[in-house]
DOVEXTOR-626142 format. One record per residue (C-alpha): residue number from 1; residue in three letters; z negated, y, x negated. Coordinates in steps of 0.5 Angstrom, whole numbers. Each point is the difference from the previous one (the first is absolute). Layout:
N
i aa zz yy xx
NUM ala Z Y X
...
***
This chain:
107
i aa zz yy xx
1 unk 81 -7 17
2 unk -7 1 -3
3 unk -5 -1 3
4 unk -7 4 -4
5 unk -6 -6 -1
6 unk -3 4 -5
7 unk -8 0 2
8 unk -4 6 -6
9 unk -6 -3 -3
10 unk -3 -3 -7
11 unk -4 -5 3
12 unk -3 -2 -7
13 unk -2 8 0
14 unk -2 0 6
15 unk -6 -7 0
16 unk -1 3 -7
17 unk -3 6 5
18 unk -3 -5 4
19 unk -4 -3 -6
20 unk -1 6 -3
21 unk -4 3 6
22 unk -4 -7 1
23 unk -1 -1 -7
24 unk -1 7 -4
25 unk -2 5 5
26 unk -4 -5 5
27 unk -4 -2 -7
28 unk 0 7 -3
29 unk -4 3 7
30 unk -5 -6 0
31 unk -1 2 -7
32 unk -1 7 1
33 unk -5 -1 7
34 unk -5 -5 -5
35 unk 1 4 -5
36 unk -3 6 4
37 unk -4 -5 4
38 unk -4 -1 -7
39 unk 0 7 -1
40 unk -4 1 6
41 unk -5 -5 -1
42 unk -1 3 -7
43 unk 0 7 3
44 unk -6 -2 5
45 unk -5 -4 -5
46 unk 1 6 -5
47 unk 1 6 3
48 unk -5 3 5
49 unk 1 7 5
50 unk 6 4 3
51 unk 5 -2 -5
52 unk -2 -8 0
53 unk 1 0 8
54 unk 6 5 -1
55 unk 3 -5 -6
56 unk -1 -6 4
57 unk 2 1 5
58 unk 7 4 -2
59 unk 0 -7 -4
60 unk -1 -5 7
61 unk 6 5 2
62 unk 5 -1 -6
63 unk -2 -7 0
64 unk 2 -1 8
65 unk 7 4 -2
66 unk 1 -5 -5
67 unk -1 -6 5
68 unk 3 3 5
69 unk 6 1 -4
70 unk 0 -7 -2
71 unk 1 -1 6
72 unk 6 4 1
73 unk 4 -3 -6
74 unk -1 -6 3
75 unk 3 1 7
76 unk 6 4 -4
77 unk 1 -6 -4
78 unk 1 -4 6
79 unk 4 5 3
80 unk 4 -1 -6
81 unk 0 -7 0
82 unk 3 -1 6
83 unk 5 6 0
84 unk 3 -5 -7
85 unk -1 -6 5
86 unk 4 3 4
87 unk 6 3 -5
88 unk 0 -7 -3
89 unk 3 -3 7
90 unk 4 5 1
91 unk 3 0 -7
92 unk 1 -8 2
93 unk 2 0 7
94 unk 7 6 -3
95 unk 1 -5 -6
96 unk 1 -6 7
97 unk 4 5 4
98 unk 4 2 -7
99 unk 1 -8 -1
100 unk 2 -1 7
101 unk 5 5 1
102 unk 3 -2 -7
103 unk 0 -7 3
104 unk 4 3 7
105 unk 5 2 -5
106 unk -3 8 0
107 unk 0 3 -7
***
C-alpha cells in the first residue's frame, strides 16, 4: 500500500519571493516616492501658477502611490514568507510521518 506524502512547493522559490518583494520592489517604490518627492520640491521653487500647483500636486499624489505601494509589497512579502514558513513544516513533519511509517514496517 502507498501512501501520498507529496507536499508542491519550491521553497528556495518561494522565500526568493519573499526577499524579492522585502529587497527589490520595497526599494524600488521608496526610490520612486523620493524621487517624485524631489520633483515636487523642484517644481514648487521654480514654477509658479496653475501648472506649478497642478504638477505639484500630481507630484505628492504619485509619490503617496509609491509610499503606499511600498507598504503593500511589504505586507506581501510577509505573506509569502509565512506561507514558506509553513510549506517548510509541512514538508518536515511528511518526511517524519514517511520516516515513521517506514519504520512501523510500511512501505
Amino acid at each position: 500500500m502507498s501512501i501520498e506524502t507529496r507536499i508542491d512547493g519550491n521553497l528556495a522559490d518561494i522565500f526568493h519571493l519573499a526577499s524579492w518583494l522585502r529587497n527589490t520592489l520595497v526599494n524600488t517604490y521608496e526610490s520612486a516616492a523620493d524621487d517624485f518627492s524631489t520633483m515636487g520640491k523642484i517644481v514648487s521653487r521654480n514654477w509658479k501658477g496653475e501648472t506649478a500647483d497642478a504638477a505639484a500636486e500630481w507630484t505628492e499624489r504619485a509619490a503617496r502611490s509609491c509610499r503606499e505601494m511600498t507598504d503593500e509589497a511589504r505586507r506581501c512579502a510577509i505573506a509569502v514568507e509565512a506561507f514558506a514558513e509553513t510549506l517548510q513544516k509541512l514538508h518536515a513533519e511528511a518526511e517524519d510521518c514517511v520516516a515513521t511509517l517506514l519504520l512501523g514496517g510500511l512501505s
